[in-house]
PyMOL commands that place a pseudoatom at each C-alpha (Angstrom):
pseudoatom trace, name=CA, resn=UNK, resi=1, chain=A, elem=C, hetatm=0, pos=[25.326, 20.497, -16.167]
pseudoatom trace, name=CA, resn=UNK, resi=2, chain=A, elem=C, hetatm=0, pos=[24.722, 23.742, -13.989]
pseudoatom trace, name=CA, resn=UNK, resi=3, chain=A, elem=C, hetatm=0, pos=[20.856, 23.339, -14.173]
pseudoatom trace, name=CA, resn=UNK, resi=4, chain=A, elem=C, hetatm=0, pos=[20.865, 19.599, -14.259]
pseudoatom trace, name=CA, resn=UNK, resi=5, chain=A, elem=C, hetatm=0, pos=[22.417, 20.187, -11.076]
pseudoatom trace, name=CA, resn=UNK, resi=6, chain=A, elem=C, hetatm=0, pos=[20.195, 22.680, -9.507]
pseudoatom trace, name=CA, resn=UNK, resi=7, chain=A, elem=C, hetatm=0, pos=[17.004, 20.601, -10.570]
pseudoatom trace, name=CA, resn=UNK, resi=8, chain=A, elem=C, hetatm=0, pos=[18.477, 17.617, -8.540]
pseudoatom trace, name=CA, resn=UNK, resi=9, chain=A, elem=C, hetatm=0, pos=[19.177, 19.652, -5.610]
pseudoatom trace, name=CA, resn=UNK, resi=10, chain=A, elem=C, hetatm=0, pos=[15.676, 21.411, -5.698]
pseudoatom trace, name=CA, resn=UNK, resi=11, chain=A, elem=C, hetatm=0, pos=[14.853, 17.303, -5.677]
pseudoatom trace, name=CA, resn=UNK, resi=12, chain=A, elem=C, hetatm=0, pos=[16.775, 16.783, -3.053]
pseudoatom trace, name=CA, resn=UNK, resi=13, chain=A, elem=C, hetatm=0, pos=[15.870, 19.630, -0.776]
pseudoatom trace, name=CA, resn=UNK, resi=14, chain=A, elem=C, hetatm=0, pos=[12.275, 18.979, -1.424]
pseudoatom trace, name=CA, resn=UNK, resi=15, chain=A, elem=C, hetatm=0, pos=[10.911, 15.758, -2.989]
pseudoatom trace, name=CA, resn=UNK, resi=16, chain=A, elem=C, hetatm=0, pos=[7.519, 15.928, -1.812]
pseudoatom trace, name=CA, resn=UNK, resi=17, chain=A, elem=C, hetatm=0, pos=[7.234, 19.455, -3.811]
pseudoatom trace, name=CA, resn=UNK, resi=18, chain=A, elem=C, hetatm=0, pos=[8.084, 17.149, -7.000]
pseudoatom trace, name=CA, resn=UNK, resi=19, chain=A, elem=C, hetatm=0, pos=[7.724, 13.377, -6.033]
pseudoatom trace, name=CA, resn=UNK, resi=20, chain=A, elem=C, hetatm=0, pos=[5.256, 12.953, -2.988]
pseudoatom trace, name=CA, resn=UNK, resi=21, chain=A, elem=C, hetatm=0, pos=[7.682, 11.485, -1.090]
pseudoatom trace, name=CA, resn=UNK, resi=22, chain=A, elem=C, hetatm=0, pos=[11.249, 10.105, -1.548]
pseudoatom trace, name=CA, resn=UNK, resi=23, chain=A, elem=C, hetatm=0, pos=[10.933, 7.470, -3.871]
pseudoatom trace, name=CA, resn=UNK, resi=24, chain=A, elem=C, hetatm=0, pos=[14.228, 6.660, -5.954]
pseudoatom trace, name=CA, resn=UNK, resi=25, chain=A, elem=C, hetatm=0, pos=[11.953, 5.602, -8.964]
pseudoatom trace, name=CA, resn=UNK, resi=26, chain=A, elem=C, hetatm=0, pos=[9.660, 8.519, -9.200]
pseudoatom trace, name=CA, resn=UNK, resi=27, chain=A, elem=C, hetatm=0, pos=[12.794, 10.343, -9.210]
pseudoatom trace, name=CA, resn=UNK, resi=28, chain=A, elem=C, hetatm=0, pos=[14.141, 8.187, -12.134]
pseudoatom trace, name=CA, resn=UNK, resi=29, chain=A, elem=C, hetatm=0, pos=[11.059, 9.371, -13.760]
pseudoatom trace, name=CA, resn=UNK, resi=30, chain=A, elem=C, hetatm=0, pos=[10.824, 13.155, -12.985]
pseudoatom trace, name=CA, resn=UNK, resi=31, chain=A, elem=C, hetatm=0, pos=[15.037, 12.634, -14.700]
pseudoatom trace, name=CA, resn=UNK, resi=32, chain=A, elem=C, hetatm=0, pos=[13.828, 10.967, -17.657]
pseudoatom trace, name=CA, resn=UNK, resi=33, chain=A, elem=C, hetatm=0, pos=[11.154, 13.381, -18.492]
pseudoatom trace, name=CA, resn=UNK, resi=34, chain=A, elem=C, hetatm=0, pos=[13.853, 16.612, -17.426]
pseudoatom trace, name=CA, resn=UNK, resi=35, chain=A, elem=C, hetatm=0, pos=[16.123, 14.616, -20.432]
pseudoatom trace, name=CA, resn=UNK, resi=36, chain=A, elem=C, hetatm=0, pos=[13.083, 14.236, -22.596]
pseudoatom trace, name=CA, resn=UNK, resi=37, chain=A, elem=C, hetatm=0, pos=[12.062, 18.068, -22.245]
pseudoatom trace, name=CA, resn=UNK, resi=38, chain=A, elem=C, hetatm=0, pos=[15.351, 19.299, -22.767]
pseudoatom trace, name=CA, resn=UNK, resi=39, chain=A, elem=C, hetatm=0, pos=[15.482, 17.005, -26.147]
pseudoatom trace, name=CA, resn=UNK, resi=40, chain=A, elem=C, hetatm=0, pos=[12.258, 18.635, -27.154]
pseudoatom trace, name=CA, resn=UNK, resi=41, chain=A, elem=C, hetatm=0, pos=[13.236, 22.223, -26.207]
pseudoatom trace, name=CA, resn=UNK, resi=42, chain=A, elem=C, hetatm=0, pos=[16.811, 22.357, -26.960]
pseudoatom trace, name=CA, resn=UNK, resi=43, chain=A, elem=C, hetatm=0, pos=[17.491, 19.173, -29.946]
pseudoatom trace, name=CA, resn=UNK, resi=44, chain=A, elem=C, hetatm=0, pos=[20.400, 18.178, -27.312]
pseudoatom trace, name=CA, resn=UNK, resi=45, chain=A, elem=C, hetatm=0, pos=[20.455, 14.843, -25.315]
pseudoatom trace, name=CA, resn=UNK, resi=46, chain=A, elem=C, hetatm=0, pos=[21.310, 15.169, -21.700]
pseudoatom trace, name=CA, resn=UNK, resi=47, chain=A, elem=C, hetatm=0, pos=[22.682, 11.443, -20.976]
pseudoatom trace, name=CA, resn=UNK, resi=48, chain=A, elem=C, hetatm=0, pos=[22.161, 11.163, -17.246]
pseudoatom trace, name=CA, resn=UNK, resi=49, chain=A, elem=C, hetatm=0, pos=[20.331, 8.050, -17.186]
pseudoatom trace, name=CA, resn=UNK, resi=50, chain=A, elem=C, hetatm=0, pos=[22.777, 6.352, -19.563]
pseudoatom trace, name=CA, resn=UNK, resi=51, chain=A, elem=C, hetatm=0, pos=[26.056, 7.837, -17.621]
pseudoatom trace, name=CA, resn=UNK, resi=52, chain=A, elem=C, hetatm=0, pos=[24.657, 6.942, -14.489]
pseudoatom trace, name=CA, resn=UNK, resi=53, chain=A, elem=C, hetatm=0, pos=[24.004, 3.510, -15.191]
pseudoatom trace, name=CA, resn=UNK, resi=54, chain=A, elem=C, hetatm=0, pos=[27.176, 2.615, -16.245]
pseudoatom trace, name=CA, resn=UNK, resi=55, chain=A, elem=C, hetatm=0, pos=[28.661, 4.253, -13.024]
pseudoatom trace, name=CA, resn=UNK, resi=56, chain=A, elem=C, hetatm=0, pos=[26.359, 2.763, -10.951]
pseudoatom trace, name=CA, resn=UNK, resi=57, chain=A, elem=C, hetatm=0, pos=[26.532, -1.045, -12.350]
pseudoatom trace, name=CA, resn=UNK, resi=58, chain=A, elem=C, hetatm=0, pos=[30.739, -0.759, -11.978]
pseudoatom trace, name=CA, resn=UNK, resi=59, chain=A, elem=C, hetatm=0, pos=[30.173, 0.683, -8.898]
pseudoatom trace, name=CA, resn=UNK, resi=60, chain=A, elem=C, hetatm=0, pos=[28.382, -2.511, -7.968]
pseudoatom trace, name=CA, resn=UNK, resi=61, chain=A, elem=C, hetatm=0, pos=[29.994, -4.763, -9.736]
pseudoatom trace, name=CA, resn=UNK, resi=62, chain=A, elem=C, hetatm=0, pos=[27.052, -5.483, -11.454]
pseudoatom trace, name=CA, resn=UNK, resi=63, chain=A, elem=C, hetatm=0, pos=[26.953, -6.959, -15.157]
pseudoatom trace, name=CA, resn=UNK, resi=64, chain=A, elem=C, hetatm=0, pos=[27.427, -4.690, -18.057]
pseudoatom trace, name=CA, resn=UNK, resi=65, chain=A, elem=C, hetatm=0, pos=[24.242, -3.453, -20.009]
pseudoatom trace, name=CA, resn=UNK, resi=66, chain=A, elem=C, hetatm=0, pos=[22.122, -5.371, -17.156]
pseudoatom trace, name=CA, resn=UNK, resi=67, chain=A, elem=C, hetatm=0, pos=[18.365, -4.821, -17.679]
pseudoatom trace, name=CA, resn=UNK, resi=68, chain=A, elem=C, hetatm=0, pos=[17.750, -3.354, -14.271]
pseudoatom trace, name=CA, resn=UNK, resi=69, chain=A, elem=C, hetatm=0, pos=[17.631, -0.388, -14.127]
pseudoatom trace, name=CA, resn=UNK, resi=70, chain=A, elem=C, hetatm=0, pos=[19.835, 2.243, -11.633]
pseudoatom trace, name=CA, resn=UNK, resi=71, chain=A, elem=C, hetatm=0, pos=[16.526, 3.303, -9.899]
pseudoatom trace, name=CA, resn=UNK, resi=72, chain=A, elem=C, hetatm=0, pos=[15.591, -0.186, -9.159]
pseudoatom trace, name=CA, resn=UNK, resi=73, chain=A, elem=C, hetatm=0, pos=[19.168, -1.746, -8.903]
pseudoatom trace, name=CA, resn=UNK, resi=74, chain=A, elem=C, hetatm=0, pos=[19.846, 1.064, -5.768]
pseudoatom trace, name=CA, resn=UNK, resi=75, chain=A, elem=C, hetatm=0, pos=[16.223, 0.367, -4.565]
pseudoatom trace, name=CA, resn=UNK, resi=76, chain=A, elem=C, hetatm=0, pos=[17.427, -3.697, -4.023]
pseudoatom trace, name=CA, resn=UNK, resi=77, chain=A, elem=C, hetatm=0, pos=[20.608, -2.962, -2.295]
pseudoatom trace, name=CA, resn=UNK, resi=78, chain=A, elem=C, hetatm=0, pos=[19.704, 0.147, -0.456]
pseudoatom trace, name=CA, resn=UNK, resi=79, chain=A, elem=C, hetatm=0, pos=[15.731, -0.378, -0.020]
pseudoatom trace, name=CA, resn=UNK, resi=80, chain=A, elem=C, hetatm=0, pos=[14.284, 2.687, 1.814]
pseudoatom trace, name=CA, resn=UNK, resi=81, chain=A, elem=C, hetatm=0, pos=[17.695, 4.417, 2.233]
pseudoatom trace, name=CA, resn=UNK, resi=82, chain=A, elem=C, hetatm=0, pos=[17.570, 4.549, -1.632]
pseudoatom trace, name=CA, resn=UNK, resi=83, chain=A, elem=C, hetatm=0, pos=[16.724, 7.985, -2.130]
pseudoatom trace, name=CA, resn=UNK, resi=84, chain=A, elem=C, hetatm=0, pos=[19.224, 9.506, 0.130]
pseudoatom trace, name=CA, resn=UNK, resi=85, chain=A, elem=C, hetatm=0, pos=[21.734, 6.805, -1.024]
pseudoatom trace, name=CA, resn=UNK, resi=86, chain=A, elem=C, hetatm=0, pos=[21.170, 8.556, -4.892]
pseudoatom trace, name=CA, resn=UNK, resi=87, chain=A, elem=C, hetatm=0, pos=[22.293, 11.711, -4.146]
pseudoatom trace, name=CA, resn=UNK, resi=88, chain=A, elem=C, hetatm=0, pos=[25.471, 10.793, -2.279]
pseudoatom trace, name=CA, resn=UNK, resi=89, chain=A, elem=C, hetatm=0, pos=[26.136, 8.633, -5.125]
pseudoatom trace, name=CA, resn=UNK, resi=90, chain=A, elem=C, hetatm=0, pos=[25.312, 11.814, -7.259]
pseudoatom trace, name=CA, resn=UNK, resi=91, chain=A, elem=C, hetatm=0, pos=[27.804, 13.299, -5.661]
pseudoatom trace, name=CA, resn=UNK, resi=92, chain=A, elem=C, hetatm=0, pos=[30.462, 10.682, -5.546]
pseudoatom trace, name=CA, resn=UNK, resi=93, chain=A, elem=C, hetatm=0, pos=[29.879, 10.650, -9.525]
pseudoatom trace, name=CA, resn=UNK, resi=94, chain=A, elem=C, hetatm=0, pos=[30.853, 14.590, -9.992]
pseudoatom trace, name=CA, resn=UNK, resi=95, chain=A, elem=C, hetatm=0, pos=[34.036, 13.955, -8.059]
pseudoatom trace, name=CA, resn=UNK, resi=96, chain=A, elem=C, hetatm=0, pos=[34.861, 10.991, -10.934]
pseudoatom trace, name=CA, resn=UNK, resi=97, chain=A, elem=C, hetatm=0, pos=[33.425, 12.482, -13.742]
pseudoatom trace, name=CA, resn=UNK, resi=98, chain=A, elem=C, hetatm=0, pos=[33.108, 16.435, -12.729]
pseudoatom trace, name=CA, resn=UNK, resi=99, chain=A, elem=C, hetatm=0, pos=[32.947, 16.939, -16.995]
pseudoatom trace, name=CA, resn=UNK, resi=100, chain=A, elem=C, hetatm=0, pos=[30.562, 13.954, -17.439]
pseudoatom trace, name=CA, resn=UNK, resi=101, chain=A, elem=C, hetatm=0, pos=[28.224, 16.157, -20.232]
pseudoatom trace, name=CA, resn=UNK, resi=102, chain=A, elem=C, hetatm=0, pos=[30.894, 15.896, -22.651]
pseudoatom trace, name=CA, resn=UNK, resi=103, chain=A, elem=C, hetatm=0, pos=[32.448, 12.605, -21.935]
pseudoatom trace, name=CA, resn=UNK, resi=104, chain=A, elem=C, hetatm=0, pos=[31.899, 9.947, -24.064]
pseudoatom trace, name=CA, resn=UNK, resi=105, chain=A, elem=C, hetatm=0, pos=[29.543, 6.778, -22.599]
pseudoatom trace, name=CA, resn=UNK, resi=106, chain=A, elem=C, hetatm=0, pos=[32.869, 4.067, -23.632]
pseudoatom trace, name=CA, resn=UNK, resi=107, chain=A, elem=C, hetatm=0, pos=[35.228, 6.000, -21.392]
pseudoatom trace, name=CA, resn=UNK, resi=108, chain=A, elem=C, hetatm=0, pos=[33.450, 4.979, -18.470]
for i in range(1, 108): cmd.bond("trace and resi %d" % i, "trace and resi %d" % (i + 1))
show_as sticks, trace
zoom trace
């Protein structure tokens, strides 16, 4: 979780370096390709995208296994405050679930 951390804050600190500009979905993307190349380097899943979905949809009362996804669902409520909105979510979600790597996706 150490470097998923530090990639995110490298994000955070400067998203035009790695996005263009602060756009919640490219970020989804530039995540789901950090899970994919981790997969393909390491043979071990880094469940962010899943995790966080769950935690975001409860934290929205949103429906269960809804097929919008967390980028998009914090772009609707949040529109252009959606980027900076992520990471304070981010950060709400290590205060819940500081050991979230090793939890399992039901106990959320």
């Amino acid at each position: 979780m150490c470097k998923f951390n530090l990639f995110l804050e490298k994000i955070k600190n400067q998203p035009a370096l790695f996005l263009g500009n602060k756009d919640v979905v490219a970020l989804s993307y530039v995540i789901s390709g950090y899970e994919e190349a981790i997969y393909d380097l390491t043979g071990n899943r880094v469940l962010f995208n899943t995790k966080f979905q769950i935690f975001i949809e409860k934290k929205h009362d949103s429906e269960r296994f809804m097929t919008i996804h967390w980028s998009q669902l914090l772009v609707n409520i949040y529109s252009e405050e959606s980027f900076d909105r992520f990471f304070e979510l981010w950060s709400e979600f290590l205060r819940v679930y500081p050991d979230w790597e090793n939890l399992d996706i039901c106990l959320f």
